[in-house]
C-alpha angles and dihedrals in degrees: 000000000000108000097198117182141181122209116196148023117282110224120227111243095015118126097215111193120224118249111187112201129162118201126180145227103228106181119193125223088279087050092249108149121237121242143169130238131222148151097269089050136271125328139180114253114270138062138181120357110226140210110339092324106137114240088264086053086054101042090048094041087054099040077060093050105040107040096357092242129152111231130202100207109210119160129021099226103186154322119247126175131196135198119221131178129187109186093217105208 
């Protein structure tokens, strides 16, 4: 089964532009998940999928990047959205 989630209120009047990403759950032989650490908090390795990569292009492209790792991806979990809105001035 397909969990599928939207985060995030959607604003009347507002053009949102899509930005597609893919991140993976990389579990370790004792089943702790693997993250990455910045200043803004932790986050599961992945990011934006470019260009016409599939999202396992993407996860294993970023798993290089970030923490030059090499991922085996097995199983698609789920789909989430967010909404996400910057007022520019």
């Amino acid at each position: 089964m397909l969990v599928e989630k939207s985060f995030g209120e959607k604003i009347q009047n507002i053009n949102y532009i899509d930005r597609v990403g893919a991140y993976g759950l990389i579990l370790n032989e004792e089943n702790k998940v693997a993250v990455v650490k910045t200043k803004k908090g932790y986050f599961l390795l992945g990011g934006r999928v470019e260009n016409e990569e599939t999202h396992e292009e993407c996860i294993k492209r970023e798993c290089s990047e970030e923490v030059g790792m090499d991922v085996v991806v097995k199983n698609f979990i789920c789909k989430g959205g967010k909404y996400d809105y910057i007022d520019s001035i």
